[in-house]
PDB file of the backbone (N, CA, C, O) and the ligand in Angstrom, with CONECT records:
HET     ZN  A 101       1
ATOM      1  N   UNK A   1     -23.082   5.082  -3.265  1.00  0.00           N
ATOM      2  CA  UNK A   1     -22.236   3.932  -2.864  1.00  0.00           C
ATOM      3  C   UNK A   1     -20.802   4.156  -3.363  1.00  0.00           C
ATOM      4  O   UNK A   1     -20.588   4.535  -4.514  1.00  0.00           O
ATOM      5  N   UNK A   2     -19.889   3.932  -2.536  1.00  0.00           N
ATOM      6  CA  UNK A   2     -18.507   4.270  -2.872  1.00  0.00           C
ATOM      7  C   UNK A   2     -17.861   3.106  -3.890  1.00  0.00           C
ATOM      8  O   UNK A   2     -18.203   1.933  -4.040  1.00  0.00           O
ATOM      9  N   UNK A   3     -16.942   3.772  -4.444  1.00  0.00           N
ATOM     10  CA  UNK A   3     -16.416   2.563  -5.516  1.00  0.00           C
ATOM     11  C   UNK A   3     -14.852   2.791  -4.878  1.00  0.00           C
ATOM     12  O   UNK A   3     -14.189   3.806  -4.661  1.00  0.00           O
ATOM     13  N   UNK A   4     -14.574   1.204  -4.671  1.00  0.00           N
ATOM     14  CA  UNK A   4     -13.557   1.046  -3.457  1.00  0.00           C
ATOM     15  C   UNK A   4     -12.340   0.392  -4.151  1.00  0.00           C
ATOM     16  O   UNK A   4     -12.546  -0.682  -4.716  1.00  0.00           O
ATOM     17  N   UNK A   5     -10.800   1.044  -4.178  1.00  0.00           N
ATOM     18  CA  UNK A   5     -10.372   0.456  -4.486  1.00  0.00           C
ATOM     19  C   UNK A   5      -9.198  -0.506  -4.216  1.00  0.00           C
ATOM     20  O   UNK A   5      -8.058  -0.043  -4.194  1.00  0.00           O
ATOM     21  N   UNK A   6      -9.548  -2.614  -3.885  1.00  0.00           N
ATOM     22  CA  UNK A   6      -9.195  -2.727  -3.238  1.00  0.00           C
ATOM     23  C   UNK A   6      -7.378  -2.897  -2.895  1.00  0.00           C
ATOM     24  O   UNK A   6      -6.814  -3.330  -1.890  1.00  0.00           O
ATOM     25  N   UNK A   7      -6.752  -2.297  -4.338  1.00  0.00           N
ATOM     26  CA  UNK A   7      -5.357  -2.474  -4.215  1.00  0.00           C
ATOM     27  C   UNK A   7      -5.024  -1.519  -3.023  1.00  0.00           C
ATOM     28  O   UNK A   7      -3.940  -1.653  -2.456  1.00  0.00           O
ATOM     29  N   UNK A   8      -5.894  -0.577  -2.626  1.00  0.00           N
ATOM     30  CA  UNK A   8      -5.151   1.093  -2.052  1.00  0.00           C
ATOM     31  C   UNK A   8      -5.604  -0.268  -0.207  1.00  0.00           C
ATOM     32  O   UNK A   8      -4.708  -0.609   0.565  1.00  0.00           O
ATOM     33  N   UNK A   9      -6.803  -0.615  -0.070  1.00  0.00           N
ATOM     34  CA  UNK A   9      -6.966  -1.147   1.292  1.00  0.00           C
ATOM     35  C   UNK A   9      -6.013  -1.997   1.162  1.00  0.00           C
ATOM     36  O   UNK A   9      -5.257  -1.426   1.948  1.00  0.00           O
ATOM     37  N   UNK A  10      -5.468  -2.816   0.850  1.00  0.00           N
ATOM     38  CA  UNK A  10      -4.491  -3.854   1.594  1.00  0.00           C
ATOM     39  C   UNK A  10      -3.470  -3.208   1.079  1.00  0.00           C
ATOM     40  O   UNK A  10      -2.702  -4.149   0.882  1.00  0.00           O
ATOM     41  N   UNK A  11      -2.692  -1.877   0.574  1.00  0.00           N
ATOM     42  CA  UNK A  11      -1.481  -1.473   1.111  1.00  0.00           C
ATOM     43  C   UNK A  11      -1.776  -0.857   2.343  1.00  0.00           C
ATOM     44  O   UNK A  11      -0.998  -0.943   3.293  1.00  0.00           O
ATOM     45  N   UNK A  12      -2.734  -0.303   2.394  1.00  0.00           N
ATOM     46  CA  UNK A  12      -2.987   0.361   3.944  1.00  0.00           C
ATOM     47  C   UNK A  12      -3.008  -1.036   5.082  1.00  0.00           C
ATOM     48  O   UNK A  12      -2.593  -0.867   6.229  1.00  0.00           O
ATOM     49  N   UNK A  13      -3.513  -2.354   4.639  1.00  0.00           N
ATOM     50  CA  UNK A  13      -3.605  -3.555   5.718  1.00  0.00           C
ATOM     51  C   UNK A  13      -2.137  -3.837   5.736  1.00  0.00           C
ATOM     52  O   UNK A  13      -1.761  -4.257   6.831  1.00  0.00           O
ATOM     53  N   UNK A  14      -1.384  -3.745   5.006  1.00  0.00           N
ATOM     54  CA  UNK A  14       0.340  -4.595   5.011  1.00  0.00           C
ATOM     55  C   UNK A  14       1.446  -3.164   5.454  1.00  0.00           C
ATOM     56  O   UNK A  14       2.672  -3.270   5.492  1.00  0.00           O
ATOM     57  N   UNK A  15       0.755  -2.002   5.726  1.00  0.00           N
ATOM     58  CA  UNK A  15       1.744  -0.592   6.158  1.00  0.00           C
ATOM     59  C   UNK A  15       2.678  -1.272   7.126  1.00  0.00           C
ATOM     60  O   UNK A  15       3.900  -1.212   6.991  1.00  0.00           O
ATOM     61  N   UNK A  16       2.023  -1.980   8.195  1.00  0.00           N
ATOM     62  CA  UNK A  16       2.770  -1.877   9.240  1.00  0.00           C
ATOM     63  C   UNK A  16       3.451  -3.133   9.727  1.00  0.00           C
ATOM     64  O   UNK A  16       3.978  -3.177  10.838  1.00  0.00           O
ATOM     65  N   UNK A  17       3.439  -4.255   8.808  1.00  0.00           N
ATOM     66  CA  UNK A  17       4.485  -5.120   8.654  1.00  0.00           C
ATOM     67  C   UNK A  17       5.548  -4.381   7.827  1.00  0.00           C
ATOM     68  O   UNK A  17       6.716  -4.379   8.217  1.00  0.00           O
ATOM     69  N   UNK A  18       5.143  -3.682   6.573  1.00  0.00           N
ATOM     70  CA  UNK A  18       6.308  -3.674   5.666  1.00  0.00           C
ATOM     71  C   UNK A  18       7.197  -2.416   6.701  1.00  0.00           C
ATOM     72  O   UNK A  18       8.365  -2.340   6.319  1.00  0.00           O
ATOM     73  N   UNK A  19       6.947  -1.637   7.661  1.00  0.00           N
ATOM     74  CA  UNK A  19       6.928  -0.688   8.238  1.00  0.00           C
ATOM     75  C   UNK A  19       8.398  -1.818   9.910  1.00  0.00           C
ATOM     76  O   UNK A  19       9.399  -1.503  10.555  1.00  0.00           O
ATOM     77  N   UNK A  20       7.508  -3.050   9.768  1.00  0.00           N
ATOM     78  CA  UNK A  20       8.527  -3.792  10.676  1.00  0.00           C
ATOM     79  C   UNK A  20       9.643  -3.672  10.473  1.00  0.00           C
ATOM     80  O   UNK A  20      10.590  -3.176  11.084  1.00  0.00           O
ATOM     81  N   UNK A  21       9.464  -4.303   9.293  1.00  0.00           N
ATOM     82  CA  UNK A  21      10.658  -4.921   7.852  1.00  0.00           C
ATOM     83  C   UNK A  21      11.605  -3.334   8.165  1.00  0.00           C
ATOM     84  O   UNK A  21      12.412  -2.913   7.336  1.00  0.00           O
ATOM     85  N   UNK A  22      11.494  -3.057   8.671  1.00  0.00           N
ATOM     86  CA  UNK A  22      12.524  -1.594   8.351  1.00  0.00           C
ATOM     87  C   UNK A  22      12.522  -0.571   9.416  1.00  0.00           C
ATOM     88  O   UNK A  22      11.953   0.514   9.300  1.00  0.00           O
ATOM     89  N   UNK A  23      13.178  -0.956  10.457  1.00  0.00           N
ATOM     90  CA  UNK A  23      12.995   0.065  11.955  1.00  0.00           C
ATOM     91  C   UNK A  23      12.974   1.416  11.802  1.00  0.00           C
ATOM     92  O   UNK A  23      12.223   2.173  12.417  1.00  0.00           O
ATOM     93  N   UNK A  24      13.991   1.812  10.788  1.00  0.00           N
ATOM     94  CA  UNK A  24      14.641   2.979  11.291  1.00  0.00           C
ATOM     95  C   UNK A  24      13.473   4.371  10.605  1.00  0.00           C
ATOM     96  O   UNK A  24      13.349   5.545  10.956  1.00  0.00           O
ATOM     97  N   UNK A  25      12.636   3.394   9.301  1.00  0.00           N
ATOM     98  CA  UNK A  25      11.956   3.822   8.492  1.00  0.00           C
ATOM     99  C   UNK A  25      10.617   5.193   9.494  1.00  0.00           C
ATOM    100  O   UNK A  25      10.099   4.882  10.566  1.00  0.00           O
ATOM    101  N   UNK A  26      10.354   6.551   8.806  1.00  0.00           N
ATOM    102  CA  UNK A  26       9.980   7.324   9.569  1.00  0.00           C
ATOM    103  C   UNK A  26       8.429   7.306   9.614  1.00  0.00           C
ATOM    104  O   UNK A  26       7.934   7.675   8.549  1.00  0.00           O
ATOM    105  N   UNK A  27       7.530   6.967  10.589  1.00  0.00           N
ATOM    106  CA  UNK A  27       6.116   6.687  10.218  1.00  0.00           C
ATOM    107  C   UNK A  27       5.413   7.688  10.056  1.00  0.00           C
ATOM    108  O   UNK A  27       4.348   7.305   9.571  1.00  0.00           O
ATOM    109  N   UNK A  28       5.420   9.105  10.236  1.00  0.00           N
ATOM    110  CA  UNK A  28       4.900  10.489   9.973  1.00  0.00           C
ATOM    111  C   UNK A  28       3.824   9.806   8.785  1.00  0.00           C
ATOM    112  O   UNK A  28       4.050   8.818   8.086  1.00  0.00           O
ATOM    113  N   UNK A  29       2.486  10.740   8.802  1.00  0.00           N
ATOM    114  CA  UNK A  29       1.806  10.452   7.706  1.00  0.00           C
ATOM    115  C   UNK A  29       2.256  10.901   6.320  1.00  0.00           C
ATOM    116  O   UNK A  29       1.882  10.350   5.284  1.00  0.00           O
ATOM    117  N   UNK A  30       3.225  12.117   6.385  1.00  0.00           N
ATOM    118  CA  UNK A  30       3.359  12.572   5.083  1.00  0.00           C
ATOM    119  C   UNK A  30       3.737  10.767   4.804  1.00  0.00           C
ATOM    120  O   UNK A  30       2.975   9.991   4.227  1.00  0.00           O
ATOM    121  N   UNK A  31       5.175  10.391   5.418  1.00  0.00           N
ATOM    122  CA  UNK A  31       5.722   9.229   4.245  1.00  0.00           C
ATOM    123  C   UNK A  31       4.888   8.184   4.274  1.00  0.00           C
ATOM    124  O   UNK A  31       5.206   7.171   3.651  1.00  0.00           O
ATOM    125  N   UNK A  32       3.778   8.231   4.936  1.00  0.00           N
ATOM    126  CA  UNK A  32       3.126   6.888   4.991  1.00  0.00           C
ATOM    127  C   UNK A  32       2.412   7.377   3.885  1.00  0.00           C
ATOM    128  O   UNK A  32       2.363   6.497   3.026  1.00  0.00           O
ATOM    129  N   UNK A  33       1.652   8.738   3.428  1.00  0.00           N
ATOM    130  CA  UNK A  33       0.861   8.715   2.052  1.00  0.00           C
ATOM    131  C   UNK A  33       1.900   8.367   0.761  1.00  0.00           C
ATOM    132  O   UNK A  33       1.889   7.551  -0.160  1.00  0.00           O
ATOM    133  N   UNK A  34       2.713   9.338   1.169  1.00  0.00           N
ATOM    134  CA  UNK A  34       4.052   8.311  -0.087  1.00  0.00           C
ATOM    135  C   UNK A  34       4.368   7.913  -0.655  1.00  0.00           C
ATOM    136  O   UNK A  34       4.578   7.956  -1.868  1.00  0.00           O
ATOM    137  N   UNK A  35       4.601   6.954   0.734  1.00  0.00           N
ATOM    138  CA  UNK A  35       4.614   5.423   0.000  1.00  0.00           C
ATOM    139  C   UNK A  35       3.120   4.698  -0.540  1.00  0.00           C
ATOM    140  O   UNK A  35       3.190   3.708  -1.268  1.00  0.00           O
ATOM    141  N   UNK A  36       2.298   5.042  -0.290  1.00  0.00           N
ATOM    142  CA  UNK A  36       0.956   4.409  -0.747  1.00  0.00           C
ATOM    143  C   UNK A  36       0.481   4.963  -1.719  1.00  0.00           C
ATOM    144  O   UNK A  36      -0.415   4.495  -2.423  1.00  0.00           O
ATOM    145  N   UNK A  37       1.289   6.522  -1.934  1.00  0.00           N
ATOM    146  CA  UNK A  37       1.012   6.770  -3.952  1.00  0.00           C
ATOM    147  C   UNK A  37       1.564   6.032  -4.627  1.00  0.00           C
ATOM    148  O   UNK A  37       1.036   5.292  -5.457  1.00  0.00           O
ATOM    149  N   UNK A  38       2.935   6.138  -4.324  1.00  0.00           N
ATOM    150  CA  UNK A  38       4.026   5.343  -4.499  1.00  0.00           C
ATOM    151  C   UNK A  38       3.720   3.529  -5.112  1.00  0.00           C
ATOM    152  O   UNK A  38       4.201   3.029  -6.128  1.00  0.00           O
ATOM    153  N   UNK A  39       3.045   3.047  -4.384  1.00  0.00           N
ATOM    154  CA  UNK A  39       2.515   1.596  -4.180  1.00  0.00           C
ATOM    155  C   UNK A  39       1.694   1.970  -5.617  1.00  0.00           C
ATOM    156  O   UNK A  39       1.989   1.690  -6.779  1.00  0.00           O
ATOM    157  N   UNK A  40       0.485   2.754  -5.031  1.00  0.00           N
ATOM    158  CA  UNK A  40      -0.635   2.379  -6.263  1.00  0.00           C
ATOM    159  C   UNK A  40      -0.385   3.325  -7.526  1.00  0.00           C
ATOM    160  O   UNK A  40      -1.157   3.197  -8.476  1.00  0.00           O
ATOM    161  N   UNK A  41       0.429   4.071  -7.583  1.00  0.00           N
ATOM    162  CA  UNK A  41       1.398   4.154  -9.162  1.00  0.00           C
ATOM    163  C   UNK A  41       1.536   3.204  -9.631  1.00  0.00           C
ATOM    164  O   UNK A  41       1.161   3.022 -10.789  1.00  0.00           O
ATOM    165  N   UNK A  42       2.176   2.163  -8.838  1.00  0.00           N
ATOM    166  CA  UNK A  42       2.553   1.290  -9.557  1.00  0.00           C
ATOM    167  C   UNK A  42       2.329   0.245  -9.627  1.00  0.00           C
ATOM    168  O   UNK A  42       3.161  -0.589  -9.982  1.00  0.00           O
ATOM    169  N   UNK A  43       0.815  -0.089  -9.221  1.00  0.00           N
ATOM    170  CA  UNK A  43       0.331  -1.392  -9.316  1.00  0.00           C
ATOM    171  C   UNK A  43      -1.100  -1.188  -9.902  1.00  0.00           C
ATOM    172  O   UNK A  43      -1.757  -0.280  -9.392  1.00  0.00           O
ATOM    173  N   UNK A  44      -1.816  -2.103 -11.169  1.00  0.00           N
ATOM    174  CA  UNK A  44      -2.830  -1.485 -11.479  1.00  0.00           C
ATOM    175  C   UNK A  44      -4.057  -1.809 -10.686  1.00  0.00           C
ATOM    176  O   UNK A  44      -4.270  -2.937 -10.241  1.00  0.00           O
ATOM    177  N   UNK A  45      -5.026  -0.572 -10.486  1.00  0.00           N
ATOM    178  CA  UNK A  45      -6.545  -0.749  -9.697  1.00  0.00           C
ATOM    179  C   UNK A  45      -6.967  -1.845 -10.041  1.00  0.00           C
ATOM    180  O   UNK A  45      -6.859  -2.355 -11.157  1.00  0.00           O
ATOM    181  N   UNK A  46      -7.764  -2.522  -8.568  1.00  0.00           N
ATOM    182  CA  UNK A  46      -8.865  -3.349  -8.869  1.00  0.00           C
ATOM    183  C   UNK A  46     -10.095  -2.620  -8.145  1.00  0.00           C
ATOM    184  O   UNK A  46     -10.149  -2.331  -6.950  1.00  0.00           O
ATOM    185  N   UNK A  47     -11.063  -2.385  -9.112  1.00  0.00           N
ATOM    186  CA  UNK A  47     -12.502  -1.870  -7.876  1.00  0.00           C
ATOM    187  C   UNK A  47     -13.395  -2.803  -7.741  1.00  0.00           C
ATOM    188  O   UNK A  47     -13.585  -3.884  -8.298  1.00  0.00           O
ATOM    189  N   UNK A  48     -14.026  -2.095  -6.738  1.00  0.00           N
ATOM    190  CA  UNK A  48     -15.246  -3.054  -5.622  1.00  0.00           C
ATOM    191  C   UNK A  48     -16.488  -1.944  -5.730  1.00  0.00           C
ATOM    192  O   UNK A  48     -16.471  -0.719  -5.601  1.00  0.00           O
ATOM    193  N   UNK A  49     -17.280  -2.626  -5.941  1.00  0.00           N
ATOM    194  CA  UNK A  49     -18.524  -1.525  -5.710  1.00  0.00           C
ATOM    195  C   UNK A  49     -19.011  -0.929  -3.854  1.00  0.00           C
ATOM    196  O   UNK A  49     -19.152   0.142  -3.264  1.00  0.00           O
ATOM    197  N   UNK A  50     -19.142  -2.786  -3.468  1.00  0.00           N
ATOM    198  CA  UNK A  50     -19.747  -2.879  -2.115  1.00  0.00           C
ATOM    199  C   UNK A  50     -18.541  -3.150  -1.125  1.00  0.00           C
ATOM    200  O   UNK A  50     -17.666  -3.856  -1.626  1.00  0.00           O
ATOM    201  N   UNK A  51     -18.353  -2.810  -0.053  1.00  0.00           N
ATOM    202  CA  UNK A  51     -18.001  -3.380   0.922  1.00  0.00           C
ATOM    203  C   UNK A  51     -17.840  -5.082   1.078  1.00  0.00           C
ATOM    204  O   UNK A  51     -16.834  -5.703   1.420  1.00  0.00           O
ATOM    205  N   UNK A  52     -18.958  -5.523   0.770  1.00  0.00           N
ATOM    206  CA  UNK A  52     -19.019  -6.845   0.614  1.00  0.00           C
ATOM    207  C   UNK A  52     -17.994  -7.672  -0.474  1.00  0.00           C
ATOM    208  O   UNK A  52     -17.154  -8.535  -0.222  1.00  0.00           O
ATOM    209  N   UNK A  53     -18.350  -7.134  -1.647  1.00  0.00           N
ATOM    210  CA  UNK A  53     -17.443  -7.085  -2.800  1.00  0.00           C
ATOM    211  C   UNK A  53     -16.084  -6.801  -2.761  1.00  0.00           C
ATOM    212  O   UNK A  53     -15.326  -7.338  -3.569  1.00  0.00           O
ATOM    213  N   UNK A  54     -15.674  -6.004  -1.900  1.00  0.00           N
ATOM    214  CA  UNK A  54     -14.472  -5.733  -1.585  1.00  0.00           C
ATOM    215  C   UNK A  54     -13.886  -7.116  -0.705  1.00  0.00           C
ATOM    216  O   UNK A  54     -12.908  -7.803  -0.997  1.00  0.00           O
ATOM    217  N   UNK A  55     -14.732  -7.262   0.349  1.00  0.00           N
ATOM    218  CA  UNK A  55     -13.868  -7.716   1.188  1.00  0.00           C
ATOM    219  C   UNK A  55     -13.511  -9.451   0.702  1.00  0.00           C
ATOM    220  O   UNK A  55     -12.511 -10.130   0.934  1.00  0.00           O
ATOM    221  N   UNK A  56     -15.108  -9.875  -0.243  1.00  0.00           N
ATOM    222  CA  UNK A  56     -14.579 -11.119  -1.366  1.00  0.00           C
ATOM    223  C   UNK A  56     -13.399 -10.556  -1.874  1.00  0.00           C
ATOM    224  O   UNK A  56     -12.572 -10.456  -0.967  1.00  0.00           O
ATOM    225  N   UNK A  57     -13.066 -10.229  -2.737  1.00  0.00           N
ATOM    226  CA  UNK A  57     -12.002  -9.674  -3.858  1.00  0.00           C
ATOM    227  C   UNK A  57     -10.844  -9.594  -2.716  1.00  0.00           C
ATOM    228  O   UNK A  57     -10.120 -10.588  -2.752  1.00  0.00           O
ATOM    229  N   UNK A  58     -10.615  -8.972  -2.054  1.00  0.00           N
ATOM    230  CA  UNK A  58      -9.621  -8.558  -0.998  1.00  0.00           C
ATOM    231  C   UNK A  58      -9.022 -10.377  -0.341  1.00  0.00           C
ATOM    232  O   UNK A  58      -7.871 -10.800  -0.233  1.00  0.00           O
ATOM    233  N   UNK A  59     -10.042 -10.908  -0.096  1.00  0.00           N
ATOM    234  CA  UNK A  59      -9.230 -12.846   0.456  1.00  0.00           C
ATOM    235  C   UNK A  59      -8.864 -13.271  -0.699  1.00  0.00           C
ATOM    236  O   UNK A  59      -7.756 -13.807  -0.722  1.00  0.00           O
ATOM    237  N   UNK A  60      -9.705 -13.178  -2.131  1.00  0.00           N
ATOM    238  CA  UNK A  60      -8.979 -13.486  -3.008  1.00  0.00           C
ATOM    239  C   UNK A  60      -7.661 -13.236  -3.238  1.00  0.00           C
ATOM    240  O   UNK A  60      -6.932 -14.215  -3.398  1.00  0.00           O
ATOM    241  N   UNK A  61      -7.247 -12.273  -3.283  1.00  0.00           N
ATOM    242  CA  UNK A  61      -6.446 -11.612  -3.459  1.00  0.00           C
ATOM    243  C   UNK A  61      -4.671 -12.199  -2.911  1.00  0.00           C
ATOM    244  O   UNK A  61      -3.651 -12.515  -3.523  1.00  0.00           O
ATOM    245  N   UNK A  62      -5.057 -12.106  -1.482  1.00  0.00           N
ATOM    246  CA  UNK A  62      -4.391 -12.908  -0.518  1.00  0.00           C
ATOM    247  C   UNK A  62      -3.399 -14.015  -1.168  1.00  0.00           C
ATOM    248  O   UNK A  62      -2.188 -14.091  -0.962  1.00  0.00           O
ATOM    249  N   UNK A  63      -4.100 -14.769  -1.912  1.00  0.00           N
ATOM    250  CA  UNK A  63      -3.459 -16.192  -2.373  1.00  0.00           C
ATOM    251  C   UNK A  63      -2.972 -16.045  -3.324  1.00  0.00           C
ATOM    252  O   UNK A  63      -2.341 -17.063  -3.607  1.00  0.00           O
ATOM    253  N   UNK A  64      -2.812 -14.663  -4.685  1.00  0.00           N
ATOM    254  CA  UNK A  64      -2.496 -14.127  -5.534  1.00  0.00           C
ATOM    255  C   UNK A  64      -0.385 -14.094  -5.672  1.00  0.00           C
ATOM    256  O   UNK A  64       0.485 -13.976  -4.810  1.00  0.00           O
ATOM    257  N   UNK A  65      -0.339 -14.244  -7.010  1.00  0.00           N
ATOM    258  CA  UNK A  65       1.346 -13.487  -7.499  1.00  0.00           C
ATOM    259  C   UNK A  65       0.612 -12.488  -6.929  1.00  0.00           C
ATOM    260  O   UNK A  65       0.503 -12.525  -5.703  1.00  0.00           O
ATOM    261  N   UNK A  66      -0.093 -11.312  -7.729  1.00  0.00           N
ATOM    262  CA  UNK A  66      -0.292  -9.963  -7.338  1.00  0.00           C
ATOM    263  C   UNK A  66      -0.330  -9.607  -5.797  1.00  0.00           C
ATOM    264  O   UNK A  66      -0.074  -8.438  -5.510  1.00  0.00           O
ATOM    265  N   UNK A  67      -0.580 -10.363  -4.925  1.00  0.00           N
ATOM    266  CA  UNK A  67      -0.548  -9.733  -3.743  1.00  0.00           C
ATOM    267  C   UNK A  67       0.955  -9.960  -3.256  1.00  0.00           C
ATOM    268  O   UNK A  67       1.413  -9.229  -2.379  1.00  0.00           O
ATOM    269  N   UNK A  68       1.719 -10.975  -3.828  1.00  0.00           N
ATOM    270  CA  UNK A  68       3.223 -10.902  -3.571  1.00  0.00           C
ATOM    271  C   UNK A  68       3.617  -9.679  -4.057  1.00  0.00           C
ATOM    272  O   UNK A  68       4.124  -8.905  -3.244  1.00  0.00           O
ATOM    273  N   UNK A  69       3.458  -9.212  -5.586  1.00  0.00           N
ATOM    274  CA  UNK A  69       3.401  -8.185  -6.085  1.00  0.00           C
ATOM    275  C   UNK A  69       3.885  -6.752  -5.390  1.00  0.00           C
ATOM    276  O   UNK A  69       4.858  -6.003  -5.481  1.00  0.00           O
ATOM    277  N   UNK A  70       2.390  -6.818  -4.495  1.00  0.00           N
ATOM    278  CA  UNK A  70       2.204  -5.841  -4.061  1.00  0.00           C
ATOM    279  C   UNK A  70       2.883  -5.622  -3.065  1.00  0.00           C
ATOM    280  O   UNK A  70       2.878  -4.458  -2.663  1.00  0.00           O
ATOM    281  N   UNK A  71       3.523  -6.418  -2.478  1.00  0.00           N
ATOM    282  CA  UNK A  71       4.409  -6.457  -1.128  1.00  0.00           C
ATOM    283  C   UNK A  71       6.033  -6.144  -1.526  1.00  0.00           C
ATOM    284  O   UNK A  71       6.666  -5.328  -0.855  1.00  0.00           O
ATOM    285  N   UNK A  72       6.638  -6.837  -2.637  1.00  0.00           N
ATOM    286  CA  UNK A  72       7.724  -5.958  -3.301  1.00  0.00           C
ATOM    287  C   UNK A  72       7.427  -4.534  -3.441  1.00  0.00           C
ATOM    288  O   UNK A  72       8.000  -3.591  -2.895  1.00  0.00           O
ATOM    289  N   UNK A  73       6.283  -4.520  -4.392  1.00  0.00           N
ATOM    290  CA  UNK A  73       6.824  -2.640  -4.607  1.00  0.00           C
ATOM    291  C   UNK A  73       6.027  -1.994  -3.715  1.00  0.00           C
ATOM    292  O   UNK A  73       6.137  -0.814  -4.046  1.00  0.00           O
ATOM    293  N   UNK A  74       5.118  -2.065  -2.566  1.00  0.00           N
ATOM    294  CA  UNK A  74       5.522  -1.586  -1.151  1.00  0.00           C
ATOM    295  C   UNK A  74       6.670  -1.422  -0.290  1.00  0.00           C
ATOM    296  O   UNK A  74       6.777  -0.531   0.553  1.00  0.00           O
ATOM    297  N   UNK A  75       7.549  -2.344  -0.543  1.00  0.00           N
ATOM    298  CA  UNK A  75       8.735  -2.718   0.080  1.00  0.00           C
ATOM    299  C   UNK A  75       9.768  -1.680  -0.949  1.00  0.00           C
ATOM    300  O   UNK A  75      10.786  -1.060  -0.642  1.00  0.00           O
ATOM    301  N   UNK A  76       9.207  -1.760  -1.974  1.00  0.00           N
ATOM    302  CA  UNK A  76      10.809  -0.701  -2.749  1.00  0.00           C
ATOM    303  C   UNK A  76      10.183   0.979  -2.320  1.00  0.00           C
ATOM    304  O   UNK A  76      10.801   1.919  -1.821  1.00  0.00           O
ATOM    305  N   UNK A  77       8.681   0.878  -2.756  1.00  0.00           N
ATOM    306  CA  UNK A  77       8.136   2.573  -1.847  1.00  0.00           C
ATOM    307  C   UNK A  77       9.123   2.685  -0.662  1.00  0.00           C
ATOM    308  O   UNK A  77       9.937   3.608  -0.628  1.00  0.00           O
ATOM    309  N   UNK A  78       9.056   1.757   0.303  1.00  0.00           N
ATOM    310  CA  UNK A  78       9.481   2.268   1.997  1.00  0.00           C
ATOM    311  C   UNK A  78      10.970   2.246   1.473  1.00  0.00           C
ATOM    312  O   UNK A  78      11.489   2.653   2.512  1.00  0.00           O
ATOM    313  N   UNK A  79      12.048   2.061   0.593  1.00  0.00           N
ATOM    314  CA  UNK A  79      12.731   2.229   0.314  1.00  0.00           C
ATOM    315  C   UNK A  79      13.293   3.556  -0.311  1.00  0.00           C
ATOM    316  O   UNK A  79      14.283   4.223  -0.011  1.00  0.00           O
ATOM    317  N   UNK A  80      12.306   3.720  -1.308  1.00  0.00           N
ATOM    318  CA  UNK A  80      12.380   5.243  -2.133  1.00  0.00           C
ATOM    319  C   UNK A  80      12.179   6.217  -1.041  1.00  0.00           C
ATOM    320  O   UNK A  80      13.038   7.026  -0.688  1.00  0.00           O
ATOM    321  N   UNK A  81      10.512   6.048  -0.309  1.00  0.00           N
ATOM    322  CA  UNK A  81      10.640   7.523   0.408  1.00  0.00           C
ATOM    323  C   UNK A  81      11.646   7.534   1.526  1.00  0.00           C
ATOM    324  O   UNK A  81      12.047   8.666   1.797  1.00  0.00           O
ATOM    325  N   UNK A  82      12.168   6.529   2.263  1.00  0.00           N
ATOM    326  CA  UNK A  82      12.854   6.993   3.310  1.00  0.00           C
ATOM    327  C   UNK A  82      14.059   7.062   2.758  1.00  0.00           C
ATOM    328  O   UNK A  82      14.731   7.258   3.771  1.00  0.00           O
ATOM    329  N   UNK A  83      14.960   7.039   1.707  1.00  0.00           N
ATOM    330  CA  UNK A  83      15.779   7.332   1.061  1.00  0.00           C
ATOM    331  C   UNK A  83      15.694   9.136   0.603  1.00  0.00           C
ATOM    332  O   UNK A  83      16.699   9.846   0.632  1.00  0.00           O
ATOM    333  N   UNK A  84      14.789   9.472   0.337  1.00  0.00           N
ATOM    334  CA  UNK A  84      14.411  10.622  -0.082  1.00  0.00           C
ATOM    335  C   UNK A  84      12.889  11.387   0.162  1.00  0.00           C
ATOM    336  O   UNK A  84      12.157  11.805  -0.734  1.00  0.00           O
ATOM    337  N   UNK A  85      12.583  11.455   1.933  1.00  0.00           N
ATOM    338  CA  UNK A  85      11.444  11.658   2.475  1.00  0.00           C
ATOM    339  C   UNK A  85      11.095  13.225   2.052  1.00  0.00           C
ATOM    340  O   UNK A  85      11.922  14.087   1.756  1.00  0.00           O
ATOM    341  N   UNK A  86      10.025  13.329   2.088  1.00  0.00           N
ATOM    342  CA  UNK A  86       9.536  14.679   2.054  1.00  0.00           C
ATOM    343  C   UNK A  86       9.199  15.894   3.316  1.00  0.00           C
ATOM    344  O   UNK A  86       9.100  17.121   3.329  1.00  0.00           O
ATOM    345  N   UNK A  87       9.079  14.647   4.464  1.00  0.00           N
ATOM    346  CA  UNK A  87       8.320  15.430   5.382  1.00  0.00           C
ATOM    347  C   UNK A  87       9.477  16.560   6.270  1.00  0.00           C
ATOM    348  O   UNK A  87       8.860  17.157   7.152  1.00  0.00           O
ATOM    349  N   UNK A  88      10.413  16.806   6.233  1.00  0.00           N
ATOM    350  CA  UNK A  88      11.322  17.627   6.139  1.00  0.00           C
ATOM    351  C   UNK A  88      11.012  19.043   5.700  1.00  0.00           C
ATOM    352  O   UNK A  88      10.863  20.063   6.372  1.00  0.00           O
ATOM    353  N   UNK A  89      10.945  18.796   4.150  1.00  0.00           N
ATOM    354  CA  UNK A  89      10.602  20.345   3.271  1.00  0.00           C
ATOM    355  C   UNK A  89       9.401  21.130   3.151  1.00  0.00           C
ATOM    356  O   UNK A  89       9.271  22.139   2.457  1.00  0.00           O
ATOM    357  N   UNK A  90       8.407  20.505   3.990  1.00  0.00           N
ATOM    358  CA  UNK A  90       7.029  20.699   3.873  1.00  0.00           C
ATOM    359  C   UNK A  90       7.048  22.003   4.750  1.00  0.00           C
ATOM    360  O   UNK A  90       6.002  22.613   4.972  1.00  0.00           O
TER     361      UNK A  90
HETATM  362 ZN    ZN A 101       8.153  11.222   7.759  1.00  0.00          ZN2+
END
């Protein structure tokens, strides 16, 4: 059984609003992984054992400071990498 962790799924659920928020921003997967190291550097894990468990924890979450949280320093990631993308030098 996988141990899930659910800070990494809802930066992957909010990619493509915070991705709105910023036209010019480049969607290539390199910067989309990135920014989602980027994100969960800097926000600490929560795990889920089950699917089920996750997806409780995950609505919780929703109504959270921390999920505001998480939407700033998503929002400063899409800032950092497209300021200084990688997928260029690769
Ligand atoms: Zn890119």
């Amino acid at each position: 059984m996988p141990i899930v962790n659910i800070v990494e799924k809802i930066i992957w659920d909010n990619m493509d609003s915070v991705f709105d928020q910023k036209p010019g921003m480049c969607r290539c997967e390199i910067c989309k992984m990135d920014i989602a190291a980027y994100a969960l550097n800097k926000l600490k894990p929560h795990y889920a054992v089950t699917d089920k468990g996750a997806a409780i924890t995950r609505a919780h979450f929703i109504e959270t400071q921390f999920y505001l949280d998480l939407i700033i320093v998503l929002t400063e990631a899409v800032e950092k990498v497209s300021a200084n993308p990688r997928h260029g030098s690769v």
